[in-house]
C-alpha positions, 0 to 999 in steps of 0.5 A: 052747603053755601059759603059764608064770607066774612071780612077780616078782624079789625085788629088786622090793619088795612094796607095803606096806600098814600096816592098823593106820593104814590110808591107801587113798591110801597103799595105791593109791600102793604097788600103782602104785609096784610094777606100775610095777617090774615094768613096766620090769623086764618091758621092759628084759628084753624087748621085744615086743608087749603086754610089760608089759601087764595081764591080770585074772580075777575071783576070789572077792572080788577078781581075779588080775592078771598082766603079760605078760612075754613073747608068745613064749613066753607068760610072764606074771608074778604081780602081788603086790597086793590079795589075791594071788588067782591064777586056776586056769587061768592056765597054760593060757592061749594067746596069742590068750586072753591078747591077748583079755584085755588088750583087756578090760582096756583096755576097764573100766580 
């Protein structure tokens, strides 16, 4: 079965990132704060295995992320950091891809 991908609620505040007095520090803290959020909006709406993990495709000059929300059925949420890059294939992602990649990502993060 495809994956459905969705972006986070709108009560999730965005990371935001002033370029004019740019602070990397600042910058990461943001983007923590936020897949953090989503993290426990992910788990006090469901629990299961892999709920709140992290998947990641590199795109361009950066990477697409996506947090599982669910396993069955697949759902993945958007995470809304960096670039925002989605990845063209996401939808057609199955469990067993999605347990493969969140495994990769363990592994170089």
């Amino acid at each position: 079965m495809a994956a459905k991908i969705y972006k986070a609620p709108k009560t999730i505040k965005l990371p935001e990132i002033d370029f004019e007095n740019f602070d990397r520090e600042q910058m990461i803290s943001e983007q923590d704060r936020y897949i953090n959020d989503v993290k426990k909006f992910c788990l006090k709406r469901k629990k299961g295995k892999n709920v709140g993990e992290i998947i990641e495709f590199p795109v361009a000059d950066g990477s697409a992320m996506y947090m599982v929300a669910s396993m069955r059925p697949l759902e993945l949420i958007h995470l809304e950091i960096g670039d925002c890059w989605d990845y063209q294939y996401v939808h057609r992602l199955t469990a067993t891809d999605v347990n493969s990649e969140i495994e990769n990502y363990k592994m170089f993060n």
